[in-house]
C-alpha positions as CSV (number, residue, x, y, z in Angstrom):
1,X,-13.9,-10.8,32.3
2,X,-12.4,-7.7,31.6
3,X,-12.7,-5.4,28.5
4,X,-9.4,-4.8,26.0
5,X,-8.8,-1.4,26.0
6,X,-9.1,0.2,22.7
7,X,-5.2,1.4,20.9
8,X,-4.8,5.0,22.4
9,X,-3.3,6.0,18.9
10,X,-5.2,5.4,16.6
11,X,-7.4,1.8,15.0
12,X,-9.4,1.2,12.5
13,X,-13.0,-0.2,14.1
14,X,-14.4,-3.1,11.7
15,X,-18.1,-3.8,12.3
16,X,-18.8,-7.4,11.0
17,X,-22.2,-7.4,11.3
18,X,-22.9,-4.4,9.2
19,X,-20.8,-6.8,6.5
20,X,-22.6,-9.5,7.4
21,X,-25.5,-7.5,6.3
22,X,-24.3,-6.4,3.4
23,X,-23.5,-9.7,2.3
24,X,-27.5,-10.8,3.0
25,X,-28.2,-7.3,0.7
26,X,-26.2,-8.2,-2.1
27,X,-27.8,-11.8,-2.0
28,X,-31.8,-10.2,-2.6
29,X,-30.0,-8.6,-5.5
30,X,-29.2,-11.9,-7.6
31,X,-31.8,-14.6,-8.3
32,X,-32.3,-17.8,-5.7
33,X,-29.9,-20.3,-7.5
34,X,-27.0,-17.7,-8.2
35,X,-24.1,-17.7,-5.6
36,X,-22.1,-15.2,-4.0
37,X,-18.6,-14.9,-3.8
38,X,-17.4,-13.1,-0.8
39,X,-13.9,-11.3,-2.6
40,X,-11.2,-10.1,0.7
41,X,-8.3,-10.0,-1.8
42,X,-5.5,-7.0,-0.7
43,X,-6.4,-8.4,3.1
44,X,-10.0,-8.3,3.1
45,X,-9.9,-4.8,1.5
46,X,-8.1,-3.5,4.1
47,X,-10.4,-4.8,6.9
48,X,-9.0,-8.1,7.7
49,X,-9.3,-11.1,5.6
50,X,-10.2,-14.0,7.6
51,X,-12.4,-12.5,9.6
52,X,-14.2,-10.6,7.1
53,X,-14.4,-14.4,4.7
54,X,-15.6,-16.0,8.0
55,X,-18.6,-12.9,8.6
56,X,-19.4,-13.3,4.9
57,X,-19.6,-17.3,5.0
58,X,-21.6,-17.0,8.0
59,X,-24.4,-15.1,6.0
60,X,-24.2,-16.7,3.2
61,X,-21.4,-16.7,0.7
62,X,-20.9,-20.0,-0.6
63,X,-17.2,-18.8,-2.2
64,X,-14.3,-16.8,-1.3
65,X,-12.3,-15.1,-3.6
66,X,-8.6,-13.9,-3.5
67,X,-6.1,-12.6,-6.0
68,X,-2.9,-14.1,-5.1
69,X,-2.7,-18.3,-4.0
70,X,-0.7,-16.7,-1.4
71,X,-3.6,-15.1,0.1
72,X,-5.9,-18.1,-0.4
73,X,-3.8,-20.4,1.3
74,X,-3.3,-17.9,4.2
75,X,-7.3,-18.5,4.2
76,X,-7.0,-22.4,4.5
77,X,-4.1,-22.0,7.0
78,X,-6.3,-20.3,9.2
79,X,-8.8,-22.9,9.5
80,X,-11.1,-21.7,6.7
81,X,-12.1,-24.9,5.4
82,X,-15.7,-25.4,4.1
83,X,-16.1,-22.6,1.4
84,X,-14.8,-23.1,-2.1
85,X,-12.0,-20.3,-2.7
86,X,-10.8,-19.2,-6.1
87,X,-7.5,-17.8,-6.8
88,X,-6.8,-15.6,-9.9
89,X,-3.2,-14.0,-10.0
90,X,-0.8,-16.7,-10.8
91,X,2.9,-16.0,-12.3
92,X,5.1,-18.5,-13.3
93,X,6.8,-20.6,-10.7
94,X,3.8,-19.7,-8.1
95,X,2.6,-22.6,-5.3
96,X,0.7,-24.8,-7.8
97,X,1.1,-28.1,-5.7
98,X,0.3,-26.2,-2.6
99,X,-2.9,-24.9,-4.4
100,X,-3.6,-28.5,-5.3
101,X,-3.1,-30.0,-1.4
102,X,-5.0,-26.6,-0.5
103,X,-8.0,-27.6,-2.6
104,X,-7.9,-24.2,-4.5
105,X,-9.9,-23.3,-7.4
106,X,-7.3,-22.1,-9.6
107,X,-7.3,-19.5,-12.7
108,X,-6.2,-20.4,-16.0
109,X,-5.8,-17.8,-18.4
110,X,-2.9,-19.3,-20.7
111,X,-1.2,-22.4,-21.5
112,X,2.1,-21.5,-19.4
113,X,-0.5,-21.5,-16.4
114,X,-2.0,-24.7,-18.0
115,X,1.3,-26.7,-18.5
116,X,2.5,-25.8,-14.6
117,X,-0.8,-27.1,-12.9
118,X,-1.1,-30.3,-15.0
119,X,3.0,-30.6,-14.0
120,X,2.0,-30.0,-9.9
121,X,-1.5,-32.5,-10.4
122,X,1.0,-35.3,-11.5
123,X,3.9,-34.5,-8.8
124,X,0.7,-34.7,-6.3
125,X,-1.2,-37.2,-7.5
126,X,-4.1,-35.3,-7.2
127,X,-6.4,-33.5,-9.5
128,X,-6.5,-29.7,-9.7
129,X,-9.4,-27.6,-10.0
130,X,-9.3,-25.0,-12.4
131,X,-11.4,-22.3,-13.8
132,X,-10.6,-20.8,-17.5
133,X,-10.7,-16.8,-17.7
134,X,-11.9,-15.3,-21.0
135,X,-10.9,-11.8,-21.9
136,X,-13.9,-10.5,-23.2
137,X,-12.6,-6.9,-23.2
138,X,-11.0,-5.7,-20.3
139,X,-7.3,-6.5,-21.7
140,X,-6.0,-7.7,-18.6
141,X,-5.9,-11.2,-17.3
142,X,-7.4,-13.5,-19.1
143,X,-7.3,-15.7,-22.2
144,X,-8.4,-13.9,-25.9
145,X,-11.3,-15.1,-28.3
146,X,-8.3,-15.9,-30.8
147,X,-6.5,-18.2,-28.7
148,X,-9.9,-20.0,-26.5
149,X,-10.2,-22.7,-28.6
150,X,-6.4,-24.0,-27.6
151,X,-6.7,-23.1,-24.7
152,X,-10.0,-25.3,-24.4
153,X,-8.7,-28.0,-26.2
154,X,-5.4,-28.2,-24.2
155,X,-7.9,-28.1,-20.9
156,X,-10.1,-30.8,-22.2
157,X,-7.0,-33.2,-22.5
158,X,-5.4,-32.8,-19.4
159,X,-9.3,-33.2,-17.8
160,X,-9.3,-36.4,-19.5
161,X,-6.2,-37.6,-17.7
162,X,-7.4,-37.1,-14.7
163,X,-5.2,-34.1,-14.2
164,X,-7.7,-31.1,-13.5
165,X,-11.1,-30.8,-13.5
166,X,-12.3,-27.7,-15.2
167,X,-15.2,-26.2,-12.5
168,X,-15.5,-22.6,-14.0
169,X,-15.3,-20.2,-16.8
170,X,-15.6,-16.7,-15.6
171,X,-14.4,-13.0,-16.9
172,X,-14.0,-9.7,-15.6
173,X,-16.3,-6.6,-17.0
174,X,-14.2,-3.4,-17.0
175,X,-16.9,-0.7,-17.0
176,X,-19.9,-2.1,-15.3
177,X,-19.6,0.8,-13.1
178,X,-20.8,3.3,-15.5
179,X,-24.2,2.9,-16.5
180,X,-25.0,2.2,-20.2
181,X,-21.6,2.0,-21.3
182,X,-21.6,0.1,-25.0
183,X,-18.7,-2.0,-23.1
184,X,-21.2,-4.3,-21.0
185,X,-23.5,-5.8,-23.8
186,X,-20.7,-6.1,-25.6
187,X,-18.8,-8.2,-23.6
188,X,-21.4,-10.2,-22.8
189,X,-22.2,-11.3,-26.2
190,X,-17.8,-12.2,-26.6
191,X,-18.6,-13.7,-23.0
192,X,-21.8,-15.8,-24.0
193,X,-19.8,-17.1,-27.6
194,X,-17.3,-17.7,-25.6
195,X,-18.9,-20.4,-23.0
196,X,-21.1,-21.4,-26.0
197,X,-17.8,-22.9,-27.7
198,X,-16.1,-24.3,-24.1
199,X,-19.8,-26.2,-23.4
200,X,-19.9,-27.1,-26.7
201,X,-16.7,-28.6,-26.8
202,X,-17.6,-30.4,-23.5
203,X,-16.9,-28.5,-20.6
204,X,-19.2,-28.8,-17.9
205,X,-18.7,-26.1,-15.5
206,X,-19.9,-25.9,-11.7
207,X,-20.1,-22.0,-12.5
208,X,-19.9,-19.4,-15.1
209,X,-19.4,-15.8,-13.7
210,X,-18.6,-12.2,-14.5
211,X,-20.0,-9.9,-12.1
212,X,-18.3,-7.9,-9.7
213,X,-19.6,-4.9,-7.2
214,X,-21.5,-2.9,-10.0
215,X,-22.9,-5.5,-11.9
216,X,-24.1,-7.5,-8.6
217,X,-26.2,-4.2,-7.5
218,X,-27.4,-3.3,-11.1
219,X,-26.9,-5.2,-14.0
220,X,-29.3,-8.9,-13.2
221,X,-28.2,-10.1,-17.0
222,X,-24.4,-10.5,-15.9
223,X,-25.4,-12.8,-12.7
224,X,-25.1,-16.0,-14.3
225,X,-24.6,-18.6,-11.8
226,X,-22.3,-16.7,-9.3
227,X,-21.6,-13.2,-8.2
228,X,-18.0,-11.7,-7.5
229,X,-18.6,-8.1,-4.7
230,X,-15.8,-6.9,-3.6
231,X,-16.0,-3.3,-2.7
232,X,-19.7,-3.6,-1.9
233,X,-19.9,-5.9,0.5
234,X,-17.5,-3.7,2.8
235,X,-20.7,-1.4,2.3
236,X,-18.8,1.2,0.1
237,X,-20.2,2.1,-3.1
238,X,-18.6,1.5,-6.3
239,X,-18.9,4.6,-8.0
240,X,-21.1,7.8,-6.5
241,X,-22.9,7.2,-10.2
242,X,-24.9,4.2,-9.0
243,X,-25.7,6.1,-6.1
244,X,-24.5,6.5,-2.3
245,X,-24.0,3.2,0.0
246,X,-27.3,4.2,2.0
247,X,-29.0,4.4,-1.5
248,X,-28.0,1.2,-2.4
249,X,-28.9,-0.7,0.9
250,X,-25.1,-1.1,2.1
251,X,-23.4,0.2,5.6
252,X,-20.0,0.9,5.5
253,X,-17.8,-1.5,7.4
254,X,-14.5,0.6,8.5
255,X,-14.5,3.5,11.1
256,X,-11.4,5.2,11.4
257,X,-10.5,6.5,14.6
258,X,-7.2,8.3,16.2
259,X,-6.2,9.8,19.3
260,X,-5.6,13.9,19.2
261,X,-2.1,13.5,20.6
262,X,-1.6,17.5,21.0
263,X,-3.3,20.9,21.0
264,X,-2.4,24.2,21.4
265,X,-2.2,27.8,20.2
266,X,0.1,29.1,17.7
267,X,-0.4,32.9,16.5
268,X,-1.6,34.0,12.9
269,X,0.6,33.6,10.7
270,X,2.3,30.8,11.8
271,X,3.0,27.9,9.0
272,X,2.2,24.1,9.8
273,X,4.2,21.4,8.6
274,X,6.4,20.5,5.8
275,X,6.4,23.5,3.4
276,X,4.2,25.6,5.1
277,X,1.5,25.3,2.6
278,X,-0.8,26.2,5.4
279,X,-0.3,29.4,7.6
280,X,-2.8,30.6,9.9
281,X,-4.8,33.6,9.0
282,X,-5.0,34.4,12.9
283,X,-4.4,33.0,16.6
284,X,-5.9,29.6,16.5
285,X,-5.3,26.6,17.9
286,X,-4.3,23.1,15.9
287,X,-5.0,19.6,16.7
288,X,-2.5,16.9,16.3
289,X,-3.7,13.4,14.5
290,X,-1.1,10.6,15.0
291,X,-1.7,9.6,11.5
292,X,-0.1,9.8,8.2
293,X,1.2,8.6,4.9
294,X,2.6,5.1,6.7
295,X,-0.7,4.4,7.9
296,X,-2.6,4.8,4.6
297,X,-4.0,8.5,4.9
298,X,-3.5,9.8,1.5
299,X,-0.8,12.7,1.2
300,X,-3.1,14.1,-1.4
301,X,-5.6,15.2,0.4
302,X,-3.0,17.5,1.9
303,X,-5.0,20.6,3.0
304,X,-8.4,18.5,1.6
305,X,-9.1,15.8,4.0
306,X,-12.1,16.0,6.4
307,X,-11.5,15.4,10.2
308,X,-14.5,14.8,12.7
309,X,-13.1,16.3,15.8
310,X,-16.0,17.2,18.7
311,X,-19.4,18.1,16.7
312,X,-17.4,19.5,13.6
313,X,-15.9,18.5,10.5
314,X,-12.4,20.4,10.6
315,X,-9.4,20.1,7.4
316,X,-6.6,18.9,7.2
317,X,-3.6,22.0,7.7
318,X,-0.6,21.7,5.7
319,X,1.3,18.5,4.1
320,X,-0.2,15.1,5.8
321,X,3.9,13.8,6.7
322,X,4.7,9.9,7.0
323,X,3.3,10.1,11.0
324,X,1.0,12.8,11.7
325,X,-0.7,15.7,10.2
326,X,-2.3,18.9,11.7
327,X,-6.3,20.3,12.1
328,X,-6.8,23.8,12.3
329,X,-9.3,23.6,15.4
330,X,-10.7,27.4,15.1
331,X,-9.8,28.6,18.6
332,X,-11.7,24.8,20.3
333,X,-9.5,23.3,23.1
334,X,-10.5,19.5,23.0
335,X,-8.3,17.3,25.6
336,X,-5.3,15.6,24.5
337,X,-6.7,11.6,23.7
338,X,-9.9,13.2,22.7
339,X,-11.1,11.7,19.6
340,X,-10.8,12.2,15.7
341,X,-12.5,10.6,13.1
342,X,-11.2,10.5,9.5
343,X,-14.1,8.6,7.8
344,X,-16.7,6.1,8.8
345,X,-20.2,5.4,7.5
346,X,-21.3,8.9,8.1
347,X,-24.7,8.8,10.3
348,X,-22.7,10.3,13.1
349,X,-21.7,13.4,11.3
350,X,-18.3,11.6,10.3
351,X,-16.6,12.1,6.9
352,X,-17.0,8.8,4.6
353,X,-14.3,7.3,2.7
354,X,-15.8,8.5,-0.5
355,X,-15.1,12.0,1.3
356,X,-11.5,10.9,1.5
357,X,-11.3,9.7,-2.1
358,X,-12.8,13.1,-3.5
359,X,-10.3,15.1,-1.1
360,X,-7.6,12.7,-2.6
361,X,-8.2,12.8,-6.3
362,X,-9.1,9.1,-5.9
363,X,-11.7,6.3,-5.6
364,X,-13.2,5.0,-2.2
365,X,-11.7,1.4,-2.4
366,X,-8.3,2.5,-2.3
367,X,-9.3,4.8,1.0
368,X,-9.7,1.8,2.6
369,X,-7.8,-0.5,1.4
370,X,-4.5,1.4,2.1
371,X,-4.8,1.6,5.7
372,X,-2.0,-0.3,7.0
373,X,-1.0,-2.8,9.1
374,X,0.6,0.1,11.7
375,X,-3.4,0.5,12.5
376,X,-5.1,-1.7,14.5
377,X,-8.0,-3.7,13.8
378,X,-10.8,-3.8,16.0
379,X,-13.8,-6.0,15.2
380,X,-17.3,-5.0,16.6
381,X,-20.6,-6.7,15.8
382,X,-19.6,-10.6,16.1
């Protein structure tokens, strides 16, 4: 056997057992009998979704979570057929019947979304699963207080046609990554009337759920019977304010690597890129990184953005363009195809992607989960 060369340009290196770890991590944080949903919406967050949904299955999520139905039935086309996968971000007109054959779990939040899937369950002749979202707060998806109990009552029927079968009731917190924000308690207690009523009316749901990344790794009262990480099990934290990813037990799962593809000396003085919003202050020499705004580096962190090249974090020079941007190198004279890294989990002297995000003006999940499809992925640790 022979090994694949690695892309010359540039790939993102996915590590599946650090997620794989991180998924065991996040489990000691919930009680024995509460599940964990593996979420690889937005393509896994940018790290490959079926592979990252088979890694977390494999040690130990029991569900798989996914925005769009599109995504979730990319997940059963691929062969991922034991774990239960919800879907949440239905329009109107989306792949109801295909949800149904695809044995989906499917989010409810109104009674357009109610009205299609009970039409699909009777042109399939099967019955549809389907979890009811509450908006307890957050003001996005999700059904209001006001408007539950019809909502409820309209579910209730169609379950007793043997049209769906209601197997959740879940929400969404919206500040759980800010510690002691009045927001959390209090949408608990809309959350906890809110499942009071749907039980009380006669719902008998599989699970009830409402914790995402922050409220998996610090909040124990918002576990209920599942978990929802996201950004966490890729091993990046969710806010610097619950504390780094070593701090909270997690490894980073994306390295991002490129090829220099040029070096050489320019004089001071000389301007670098679009706008010259860089000129050297002497004779130096600059790096070339075949990476830019097409393959998800941030244009932000124009003149911001930390580069690992040799045994030194260098800055980006000048405007990151739609290919490539520029490294001031500081007189060094590393060989063409030696190798730069943008962000990784930082034990090898690396930038992180929360380095990225602060050089950007941004978060740490949208870092990673830009980097496009122009990038290779290249899984390690199976």
């Amino acid at each position: 056997m022979t090994e694949t060369p690695l892309p010359r340009r540039a790939h993102a290196e996915i590590d599946l057992g650090a997620l794989r770890a991180n998924i065991r991590t996040l489990r000691t944080r919930v009680a024995p009998h509460v599940q964990v949903m593996a979420v690889v919406k937005a393509d896994g967050y940018g790290h490959g979704a079926v592979r990252c949904a088979e890694a977390a299955v494999d040690a130990g999520a029991t569900w798989i979570g996914t925005a769009t139905p599109q995504e979730a039935l990319a997940l059963r086309a691929a062969g991922l057929r034991e774990p239960r996968i919800l879907c949440w971000l239905w329009t109107p007109g989306d792949p109801w019947a295909e949800g149904i054959e695809a044995d989906l779990d499917m989010t409810v939040s109104g009674l357009w979304a109610l009205r299609e899937v009970t039409e699909a369950a009777r042109d399939t002749g099967r019955r549809a699963r389907i979890q009811l979202k509450a908006d307890t707060g957050l003001g996005r998806n999700g059904c209001q207080p006001a408007d539950w109990p019809e909502l409820v009552g309209e579910a209730l029927k169609a379950e007793a046609q043997g049209l769906v079968r209601i197997t959740g009731l879940w929400s969404h917190l919206a500040c759980a990554d800010e510690p002691g924000h009045p927001s959390i308690p209090a949408q608990l207690d809309v959350f906890r009337s809110m499942l009071d009523f749907a039980e009380k009316a006669g719902v008998e749901p599989e699970v009830r759920h409402i914790a995402n990344s922050p409220a998996t790794l610090t909040l124990p009262e918002t576990h209920f019977d599942l978990v929802r990480p996201g950004i966490a099990m890729y091993g990046v934290s969710p806010d610097p304010a619950l504390g780094t990813s070593a701090e909270l037990g997690l490894r980073p799962v994306m390295r991002l690597r490129a090829s220099i593809a040029l070096v050489k000396r320019v004089p001071g003085g000389h301007g670098v890129s679009y706008g010259h919003q860089y000129v050297t202050p002497d004779e130096t020499t600059l790096g070339l990184i075949p990476l830019g705004y097409a393959d998800g580096v941030p244009r932000h962190a124009s003149n911001r953005g930390p580069v690992l090249v040799g045994d030194r974090v260098r800055t980006v020079a000048g405007r990151i363009a739609m290919d490539q941007f520029v490294v001031d190198l500081d007189g060094d004279l590393p060989e063409p195809g030696a190798q730069a890294v943008l962000f990784g989990p930082g034990d090898g002297g690396e930038p992180t992607a929360q380095d990225w995000a602060v050089a950007a003006d941004t978060i740490a999940y949208e870092i990673v989960t830009r980097i496009g499809a122009r990038v290779p992925r290249v899984y390690v640790g199976e």
